[in-house]
N, C-alpha and C positions, 0 to 999 in steps of 0.2 A: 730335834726338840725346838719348838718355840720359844722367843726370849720373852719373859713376860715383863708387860708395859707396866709402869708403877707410876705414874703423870696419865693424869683423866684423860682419855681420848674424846678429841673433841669433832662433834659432826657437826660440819661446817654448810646448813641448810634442810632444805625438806628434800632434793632431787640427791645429795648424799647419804641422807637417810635412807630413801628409796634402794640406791644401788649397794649399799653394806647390807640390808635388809636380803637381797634378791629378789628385788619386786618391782616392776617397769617404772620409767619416768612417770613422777607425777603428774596429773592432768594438770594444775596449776603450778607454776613453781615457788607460791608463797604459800600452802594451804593443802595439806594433805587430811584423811581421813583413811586410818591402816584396819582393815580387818587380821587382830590379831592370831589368827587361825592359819592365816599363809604367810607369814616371817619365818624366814630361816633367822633359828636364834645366831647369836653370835658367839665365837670359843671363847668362852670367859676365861679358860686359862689361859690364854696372852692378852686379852684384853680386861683387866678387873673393874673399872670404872670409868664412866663417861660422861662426858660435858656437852648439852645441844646447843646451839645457837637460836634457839627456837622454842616456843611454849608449849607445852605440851599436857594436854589431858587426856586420863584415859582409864578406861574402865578394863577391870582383868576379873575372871574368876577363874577356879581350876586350875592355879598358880602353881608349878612344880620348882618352888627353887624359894630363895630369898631374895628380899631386896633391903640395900643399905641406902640409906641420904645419909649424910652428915657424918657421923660416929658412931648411928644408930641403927637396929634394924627396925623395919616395920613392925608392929606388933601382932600384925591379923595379915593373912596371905591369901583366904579364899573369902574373895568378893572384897576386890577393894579399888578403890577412887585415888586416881595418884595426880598433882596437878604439878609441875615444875616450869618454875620462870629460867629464861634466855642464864648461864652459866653457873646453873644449880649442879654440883655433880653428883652421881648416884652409879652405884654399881648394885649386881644381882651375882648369888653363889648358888647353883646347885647343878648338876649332871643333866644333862636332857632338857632344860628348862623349855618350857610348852604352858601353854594359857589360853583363854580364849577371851574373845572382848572387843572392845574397839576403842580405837587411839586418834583424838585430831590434834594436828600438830598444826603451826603456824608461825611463820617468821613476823617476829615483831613491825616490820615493813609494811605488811598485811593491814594493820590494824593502825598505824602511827596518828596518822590524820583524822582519826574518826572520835567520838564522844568514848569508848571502850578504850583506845592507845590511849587518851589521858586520865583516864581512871582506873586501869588495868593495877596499875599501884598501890589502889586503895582495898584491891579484893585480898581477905588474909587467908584466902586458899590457898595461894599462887607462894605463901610465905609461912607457911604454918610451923610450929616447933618439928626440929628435926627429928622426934623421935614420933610422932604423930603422924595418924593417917584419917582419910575419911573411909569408912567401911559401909560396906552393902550386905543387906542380906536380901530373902525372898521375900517378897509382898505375903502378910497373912491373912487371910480371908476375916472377913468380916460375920 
């Protein structure tokens, strides 16, 4: 049996994300973009919660599990928008967890020097209350 980890496990980059994922080295090593369809999830029974080094947004629908930030769980699981800043932690509970969507992640390096690294601060996505999500649904016709 696996000893389970109880201190956030922390990924240390976008090419470590890459290989705990099972997915080749990034083409850049500050700027990935994950089609969430091919990630090997990770055993959340030894690992419950994790810390990026890195920003990350990403779109999920057909979400099989939970996810917690804070103290909190999300409130909505199919179609939802998750954005989290460099040492937010969050962990995910359920069996099989599987989604589809797509995820770009980015080492704050990436962005330092430009008009976006010094206002990335002021976006309240990147920090929103922890029990709060942005949700998606299907466009309805007009």
């Amino acid at each position: 049996m696996k000893k389970k980890v109880t201190t956030p496990f922390v990924i240390e980059g976008i090419a470590a994300l890459h290989s705990l994922l099972g997915l080749p080295k990034p083409l850049h090593p500050l700027v990935s973009i994950i089609d969430l369809s091919k990630i090997t999830c990770l055993d959340n029974e030894v690992i419950t919660s994790l810390c990026y080094s890195f920003y990350s947004v990403c779109t999920k629908h057909n979400f099989n599990g939970r996810m917690k930030y804070g103290q909190n769980y999300y409130d909505f699981d199919n179609g939802i928008m998750t954005f989290f800043s460099p040492g937010q932690v969050i962990s995910t509970e359920g069996s099989d967890i599987a989604c589809a969507g797509m995820w770009l992640v980015f080492d704050p390096d990436f962005i330092r020097n430009s008009a976006l690294g010094k206002a990335i601060k002021d976006y309240g996505y990147f920090s929103y209350a922890v029990n709060e999500a942005l949700h998606l649904q299907k466009q309805k016709s007009i």
